[in-house]
C-alpha positions as CSV (number, residue, x, y, z in Angstrom):
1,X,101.2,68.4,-100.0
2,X,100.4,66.5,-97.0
3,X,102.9,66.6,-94.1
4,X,103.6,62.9,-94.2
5,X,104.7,63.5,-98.0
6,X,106.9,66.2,-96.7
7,X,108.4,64.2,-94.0
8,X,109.0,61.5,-96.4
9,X,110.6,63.5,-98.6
10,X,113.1,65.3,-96.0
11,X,113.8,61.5,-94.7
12,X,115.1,60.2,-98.4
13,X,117.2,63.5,-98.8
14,X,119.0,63.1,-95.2
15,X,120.3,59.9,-97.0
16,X,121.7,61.0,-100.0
17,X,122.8,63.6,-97.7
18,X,124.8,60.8,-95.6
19,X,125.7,59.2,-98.8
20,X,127.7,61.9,-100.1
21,X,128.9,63.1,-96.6
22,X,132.2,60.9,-96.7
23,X,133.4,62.5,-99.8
24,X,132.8,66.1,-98.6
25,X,134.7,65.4,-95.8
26,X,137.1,63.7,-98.3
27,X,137.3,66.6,-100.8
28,X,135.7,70.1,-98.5
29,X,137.9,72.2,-100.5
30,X,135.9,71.4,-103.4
31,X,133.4,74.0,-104.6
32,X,131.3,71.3,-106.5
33,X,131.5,68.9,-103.5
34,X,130.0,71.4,-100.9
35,X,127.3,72.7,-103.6
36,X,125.9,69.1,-103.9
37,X,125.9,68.4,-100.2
38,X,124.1,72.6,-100.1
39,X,121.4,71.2,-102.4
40,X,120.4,67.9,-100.6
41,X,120.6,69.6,-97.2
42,X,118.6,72.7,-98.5
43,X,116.0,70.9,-99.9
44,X,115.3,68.8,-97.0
45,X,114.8,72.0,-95.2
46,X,112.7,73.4,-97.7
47,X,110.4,69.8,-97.3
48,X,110.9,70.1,-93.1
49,X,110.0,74.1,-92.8
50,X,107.4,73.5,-95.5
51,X,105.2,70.9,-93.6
52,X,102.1,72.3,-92.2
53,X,102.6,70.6,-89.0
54,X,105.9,71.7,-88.9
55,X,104.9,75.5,-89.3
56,X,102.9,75.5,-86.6
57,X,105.5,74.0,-83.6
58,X,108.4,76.6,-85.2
59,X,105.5,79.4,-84.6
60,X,104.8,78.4,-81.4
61,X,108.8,77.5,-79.8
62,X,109.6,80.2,-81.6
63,X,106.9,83.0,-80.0
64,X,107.1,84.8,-83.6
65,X,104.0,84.4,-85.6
66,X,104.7,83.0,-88.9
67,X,108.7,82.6,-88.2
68,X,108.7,79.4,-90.4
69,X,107.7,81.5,-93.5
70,X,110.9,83.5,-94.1
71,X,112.9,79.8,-92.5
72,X,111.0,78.1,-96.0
73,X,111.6,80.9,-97.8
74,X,115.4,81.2,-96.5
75,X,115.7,77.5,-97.6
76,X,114.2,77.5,-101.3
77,X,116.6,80.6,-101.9
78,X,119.6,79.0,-100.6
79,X,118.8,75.6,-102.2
80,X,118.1,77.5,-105.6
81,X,121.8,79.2,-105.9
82,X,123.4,76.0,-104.4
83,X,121.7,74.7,-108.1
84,X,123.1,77.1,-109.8
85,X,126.4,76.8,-108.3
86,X,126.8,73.3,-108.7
87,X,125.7,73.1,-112.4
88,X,128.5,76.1,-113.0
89,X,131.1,74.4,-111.1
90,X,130.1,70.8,-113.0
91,X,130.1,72.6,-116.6
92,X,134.0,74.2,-115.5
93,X,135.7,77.0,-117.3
94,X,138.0,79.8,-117.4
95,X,134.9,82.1,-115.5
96,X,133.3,79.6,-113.7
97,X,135.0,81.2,-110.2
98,X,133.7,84.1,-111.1
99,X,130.5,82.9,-112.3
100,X,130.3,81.1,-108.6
101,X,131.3,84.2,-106.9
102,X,128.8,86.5,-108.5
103,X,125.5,84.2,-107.8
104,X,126.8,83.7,-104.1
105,X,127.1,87.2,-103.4
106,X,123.3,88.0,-105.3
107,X,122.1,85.3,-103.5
108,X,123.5,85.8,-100.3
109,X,122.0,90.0,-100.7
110,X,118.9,88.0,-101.2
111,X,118.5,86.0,-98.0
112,X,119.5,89.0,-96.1
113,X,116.9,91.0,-97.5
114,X,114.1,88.2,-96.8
115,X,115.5,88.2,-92.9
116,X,115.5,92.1,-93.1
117,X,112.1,92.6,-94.6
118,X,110.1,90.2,-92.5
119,X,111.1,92.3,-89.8
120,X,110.0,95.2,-90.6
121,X,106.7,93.6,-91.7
122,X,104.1,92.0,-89.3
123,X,102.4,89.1,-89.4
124,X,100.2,89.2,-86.2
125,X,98.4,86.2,-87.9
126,X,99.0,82.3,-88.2
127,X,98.7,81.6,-91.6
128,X,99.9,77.7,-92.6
129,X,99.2,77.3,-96.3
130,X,98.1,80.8,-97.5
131,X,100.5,83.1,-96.3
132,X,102.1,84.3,-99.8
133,X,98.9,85.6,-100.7
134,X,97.1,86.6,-96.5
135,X,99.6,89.1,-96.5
136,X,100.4,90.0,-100.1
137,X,99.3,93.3,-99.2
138,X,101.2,94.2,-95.9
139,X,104.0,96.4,-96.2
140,X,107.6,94.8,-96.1
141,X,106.3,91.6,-96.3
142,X,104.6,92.3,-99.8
143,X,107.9,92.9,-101.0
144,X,109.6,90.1,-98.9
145,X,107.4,87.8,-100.8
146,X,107.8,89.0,-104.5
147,X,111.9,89.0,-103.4
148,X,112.3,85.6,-102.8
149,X,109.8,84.3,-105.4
150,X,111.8,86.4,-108.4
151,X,114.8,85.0,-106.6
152,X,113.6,81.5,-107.3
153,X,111.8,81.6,-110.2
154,X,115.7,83.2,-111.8
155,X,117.6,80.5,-110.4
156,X,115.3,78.0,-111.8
157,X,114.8,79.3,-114.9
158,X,119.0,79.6,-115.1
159,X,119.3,76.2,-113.7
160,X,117.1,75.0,-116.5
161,X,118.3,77.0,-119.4
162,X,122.0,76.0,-118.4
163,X,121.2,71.9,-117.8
164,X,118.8,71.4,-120.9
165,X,121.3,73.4,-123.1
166,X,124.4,71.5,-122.1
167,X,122.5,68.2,-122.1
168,X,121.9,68.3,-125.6
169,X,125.7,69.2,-126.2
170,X,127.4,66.6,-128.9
171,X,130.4,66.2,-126.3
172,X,128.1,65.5,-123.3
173,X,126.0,62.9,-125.4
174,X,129.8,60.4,-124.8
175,X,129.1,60.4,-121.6
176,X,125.9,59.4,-120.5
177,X,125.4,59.4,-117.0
178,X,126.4,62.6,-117.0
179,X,123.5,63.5,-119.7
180,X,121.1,61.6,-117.6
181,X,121.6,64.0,-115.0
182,X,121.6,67.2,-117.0
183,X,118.5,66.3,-118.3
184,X,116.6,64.8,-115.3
185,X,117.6,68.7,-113.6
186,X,116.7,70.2,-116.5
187,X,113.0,68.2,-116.7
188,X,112.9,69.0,-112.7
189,X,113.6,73.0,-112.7
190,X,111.8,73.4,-115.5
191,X,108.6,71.8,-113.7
192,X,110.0,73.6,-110.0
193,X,108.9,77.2,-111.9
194,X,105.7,75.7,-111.7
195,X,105.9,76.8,-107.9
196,X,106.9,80.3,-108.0
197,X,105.1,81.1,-111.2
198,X,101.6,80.2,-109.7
199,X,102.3,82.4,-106.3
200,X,103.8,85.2,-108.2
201,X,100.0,84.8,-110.2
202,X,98.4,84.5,-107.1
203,X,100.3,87.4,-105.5
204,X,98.9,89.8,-108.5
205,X,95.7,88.8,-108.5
206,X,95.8,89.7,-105.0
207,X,96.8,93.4,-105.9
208,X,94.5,93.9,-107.8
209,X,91.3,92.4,-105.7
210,X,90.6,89.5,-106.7
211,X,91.0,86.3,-104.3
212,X,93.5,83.4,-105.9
213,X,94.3,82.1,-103.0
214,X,93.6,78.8,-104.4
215,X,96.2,78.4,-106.8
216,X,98.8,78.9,-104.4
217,X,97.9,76.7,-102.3
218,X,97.3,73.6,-104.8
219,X,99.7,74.3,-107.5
220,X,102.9,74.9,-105.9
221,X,103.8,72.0,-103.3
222,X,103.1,69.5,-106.4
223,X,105.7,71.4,-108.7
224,X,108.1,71.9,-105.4
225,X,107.9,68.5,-104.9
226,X,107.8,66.6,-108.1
227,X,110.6,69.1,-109.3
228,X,112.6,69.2,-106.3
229,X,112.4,65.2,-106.4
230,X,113.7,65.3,-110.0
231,X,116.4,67.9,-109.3
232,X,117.9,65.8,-106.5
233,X,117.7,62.9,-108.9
234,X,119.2,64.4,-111.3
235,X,122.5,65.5,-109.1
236,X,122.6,61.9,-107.7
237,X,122.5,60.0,-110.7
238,X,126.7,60.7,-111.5
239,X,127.3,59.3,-108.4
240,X,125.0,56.0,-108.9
241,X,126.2,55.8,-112.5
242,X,130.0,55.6,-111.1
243,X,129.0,53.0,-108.5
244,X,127.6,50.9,-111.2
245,X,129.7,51.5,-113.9
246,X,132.7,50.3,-111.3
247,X,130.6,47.1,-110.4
248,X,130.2,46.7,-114.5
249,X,134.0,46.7,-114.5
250,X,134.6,44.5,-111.6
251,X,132.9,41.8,-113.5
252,X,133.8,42.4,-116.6
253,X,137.7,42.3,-115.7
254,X,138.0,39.1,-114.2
255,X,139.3,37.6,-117.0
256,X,142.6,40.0,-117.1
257,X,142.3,39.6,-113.1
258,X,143.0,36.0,-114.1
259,X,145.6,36.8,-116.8
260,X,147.6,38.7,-114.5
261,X,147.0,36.1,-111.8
262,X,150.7,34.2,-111.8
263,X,152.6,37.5,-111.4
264,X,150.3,38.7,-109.1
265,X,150.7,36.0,-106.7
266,X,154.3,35.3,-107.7
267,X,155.3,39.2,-106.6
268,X,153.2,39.6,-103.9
269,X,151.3,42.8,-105.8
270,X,147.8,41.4,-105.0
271,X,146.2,43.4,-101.8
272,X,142.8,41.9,-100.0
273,X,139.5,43.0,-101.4
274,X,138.1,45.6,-99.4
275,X,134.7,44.9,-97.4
276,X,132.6,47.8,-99.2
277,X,131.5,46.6,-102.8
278,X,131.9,49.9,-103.7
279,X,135.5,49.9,-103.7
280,X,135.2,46.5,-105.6
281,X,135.5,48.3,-108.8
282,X,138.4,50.5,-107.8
283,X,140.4,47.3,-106.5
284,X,140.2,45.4,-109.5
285,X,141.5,48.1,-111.5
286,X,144.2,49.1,-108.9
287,X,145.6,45.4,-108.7
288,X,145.4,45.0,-112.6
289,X,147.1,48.4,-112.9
290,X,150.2,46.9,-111.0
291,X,150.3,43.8,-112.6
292,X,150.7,45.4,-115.7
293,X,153.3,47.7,-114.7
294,X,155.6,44.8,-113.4
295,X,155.2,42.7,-116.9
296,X,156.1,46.1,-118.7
297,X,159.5,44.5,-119.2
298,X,158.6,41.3,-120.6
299,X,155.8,42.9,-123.6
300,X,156.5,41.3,-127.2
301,X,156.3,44.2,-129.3
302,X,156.6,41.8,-132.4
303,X,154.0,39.5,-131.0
304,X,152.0,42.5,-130.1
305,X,152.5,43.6,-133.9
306,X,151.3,40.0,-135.6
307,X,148.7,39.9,-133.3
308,X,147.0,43.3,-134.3
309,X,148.1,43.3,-138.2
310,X,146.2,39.8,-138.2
311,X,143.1,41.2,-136.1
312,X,142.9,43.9,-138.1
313,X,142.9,42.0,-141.7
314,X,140.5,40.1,-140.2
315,X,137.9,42.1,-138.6
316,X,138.9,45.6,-140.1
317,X,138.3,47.0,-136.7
318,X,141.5,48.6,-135.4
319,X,139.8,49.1,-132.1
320,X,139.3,45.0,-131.6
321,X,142.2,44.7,-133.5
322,X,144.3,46.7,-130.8
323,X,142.7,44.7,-127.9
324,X,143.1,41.4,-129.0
325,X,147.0,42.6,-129.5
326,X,147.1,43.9,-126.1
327,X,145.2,40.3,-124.7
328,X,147.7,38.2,-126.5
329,X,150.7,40.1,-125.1
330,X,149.6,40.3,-121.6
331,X,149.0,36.8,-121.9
332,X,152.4,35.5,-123.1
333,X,154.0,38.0,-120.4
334,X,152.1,36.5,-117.7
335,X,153.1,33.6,-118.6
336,X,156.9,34.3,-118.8
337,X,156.8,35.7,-115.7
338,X,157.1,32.4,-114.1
339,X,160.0,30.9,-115.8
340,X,163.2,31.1,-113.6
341,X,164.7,33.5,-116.2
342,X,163.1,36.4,-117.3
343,X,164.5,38.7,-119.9
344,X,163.3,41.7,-121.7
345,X,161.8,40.8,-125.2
346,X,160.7,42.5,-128.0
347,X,161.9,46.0,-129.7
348,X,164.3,48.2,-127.3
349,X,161.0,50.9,-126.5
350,X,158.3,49.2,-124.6
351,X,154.8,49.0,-124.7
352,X,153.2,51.2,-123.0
353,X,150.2,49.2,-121.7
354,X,146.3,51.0,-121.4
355,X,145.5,52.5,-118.0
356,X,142.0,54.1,-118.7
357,X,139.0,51.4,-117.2
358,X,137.3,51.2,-121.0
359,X,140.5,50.0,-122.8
360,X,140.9,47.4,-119.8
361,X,137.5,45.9,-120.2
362,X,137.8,45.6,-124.2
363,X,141.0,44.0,-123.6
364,X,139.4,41.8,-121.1
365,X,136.9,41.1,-123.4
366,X,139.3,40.0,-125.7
367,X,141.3,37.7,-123.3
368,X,137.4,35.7,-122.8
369,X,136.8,35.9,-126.6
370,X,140.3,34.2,-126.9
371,X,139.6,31.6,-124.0
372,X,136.3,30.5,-125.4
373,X,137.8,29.5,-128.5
374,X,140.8,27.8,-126.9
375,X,137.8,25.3,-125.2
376,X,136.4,24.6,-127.8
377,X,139.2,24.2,-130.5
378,X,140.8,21.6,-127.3
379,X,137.2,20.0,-127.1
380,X,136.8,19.2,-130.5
381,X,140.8,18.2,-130.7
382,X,139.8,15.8,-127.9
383,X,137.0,14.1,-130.1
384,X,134.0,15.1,-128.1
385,X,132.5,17.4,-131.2
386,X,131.9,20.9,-131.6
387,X,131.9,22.4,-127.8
388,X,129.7,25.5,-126.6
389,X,131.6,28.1,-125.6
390,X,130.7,29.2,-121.8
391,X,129.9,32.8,-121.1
């Protein structure tokens, strides 16, 4: 892989890196948090240390020949277990603490072994691209090399088993970002072994005479980088699926936005929509949340009642059924809210109105469904013929 590639590479992962940054420093006591943030900065190092170009200047500030071979090395190990780690922490548990633990502690014996070994070894000789299999054959660094490439090809192979596994789970396949992700890390470990598989070939060969040099020099950075790539994708795409999923919402609220409009303004409950459209999502929700709580009062449970026994006759969908209930009843509360006098209705035990984002947008849903038919049931009252209802 050319430098440039590398480079490239390193840039794109110092953004996610920056992306996710604010909610380390949000949440730092958060195992899962920290692992994410270990695996973007890890593998930027592993694309950084890994560069040809970049080999040589660490050789040569450094005055240690070959210093940036146990750095990479260092850096694939530590970005491996920060895999692992993160996948435990994400699949939870009664063990997953001391699931954590253990891998940190074998992984940590790991690194010091690598930093340990190389100095025993020597490497009196620059070697850039081949140096897994130059000094295959030295003491200490033999073992150095077959160390951190077990160490890799393990966490990969874990990683995989664990991601591809869980991804195919029947509870997982309700939430779909989420299986996205395991998947995507699955299909990107599973290709990463690829890297250390090839070397550990290579390594052999060299043992035993022959000269393989070749395949670990070709094969590997195209399975560290396509899989590394994948990988990162993979433990990005629950964070882009929650940005889009709250833009979805913002959109797809408006209409109870709307509803909830009159007591909204009339109490003073509606707050100024932040600058970052990521927060859009969040805001909508938040202000709809506490326009609902201040109608909680004024809910007709008969309405509420009628509304969903008639839906449901209808339809036969008690899902539909229960939102179009909950759309009429917000409505008419909404509604009452701005009379001078405003008195509990309904049965003594009140309603106690949806909170969770989906069961918002289908009542949403509902209040447009409604709204459409209103226009065009007043259009056609009005004598200008059958109207088209406007999305």
């Amino acid at each position: 892989m050319s430098g440039a590639i590398n480079y490239i590479s390193c840039g794109l992962l110092w953004i996610g890196l920056l992306a996710k940054l604010p909610d380390l420093i949000r949440h730092r006591s958060e195992l899962s948090q920290r692992a994410i943030n270990g695996v973007l900065a890890f593998a930027s190092l592993c694309f950084l240390f890994g560069a040809p170009p970049s080999v040589g200047v660490i050789n040569r500030v450094s005055g240690v020949p070959n210093l940036a071979a146990p750095l990479t090395y260092v850096s694939i190990t530590a970005y491996s277990a920060s895999l692992l780690i993160l996948i435990a922490c994400w699949r939870g548990g009664p063990t997953v603490r001391r699931t954590t633990r253990r891998w940190m502690c074998g992984y940590a014996a790991v690194l010091a072994g690598i930093a340990a070994l190389f100095a025993l070894g020597k490497t009196p000789q620059e070697r850039r691209t081949d140096f897994d299999t130059y000094y295959a054959t030295t003491p200490w660094i033999a073992e150095m090399v077959v160390l951190y490439l077990v160490a890799h090809l393990t966490a990969v192979t874990v990683s995989a088993l664990w991601s591809l596994r869980w991804g195919f789970e029947a509870e997982v396949r309700k939430r779909p970002w989420l299986r996205a992700s395991l998947l995507t890390i699955g299909t990107g470990t599973v290709i990463t072994a690829g890297y250390s598989v090839s070397k550990l070939i290579a390594v052999v060969a060299r043992w035993s005479g022959r000269d393989w040099s070749v395949l670990a020099t070709s094969v590997p950075p195209v399975c560290a980088g396509l899989g590394a790539l994948l990988t990162v994708a993979g433990v990005l795409l629950p964070m882009a699926g929650y940005h889009l999923s709250a833009w979805r919402d913002f959109f797809r609220l408006a209409s109870l936005d709307a509803a909830l409009d009159p007591v909204l303004r009339d109490r003073a409950l509606r707050v100024e929509r932040p600058c970052s459209p990521f927060l859009w999502g969040t805001w909508r929700r938040s202000t709809i949340l506490n326009g609902l709580h201040a109608l909680e009062t004024l809910f007709d449970t008969r309405l509420f009642d009628e509304v969903h026994d008639a839906e449901l006759t209808r339809t036969g969908d008690r899902e539909r059924a229960v939102s179009a209930a909950w759309a009429a009843t917000i409505a008419a509360a909404a509604q009452r809210s701005t009379q001078p006098v405003l008195e509990p209705v309904g049965a003594p035990t009140r309603l106690s109105h949806p909170r969770d984002s989906e069961a918002l947008v289908l009542i949403a849903d509902a209040l447009k469904r409604s709204a459409r038919v209103t226009r065009a049931a007043a259009h056609v009252a009005g004598g200008a013929g059958p109207a088209r209802p406007r999305v």
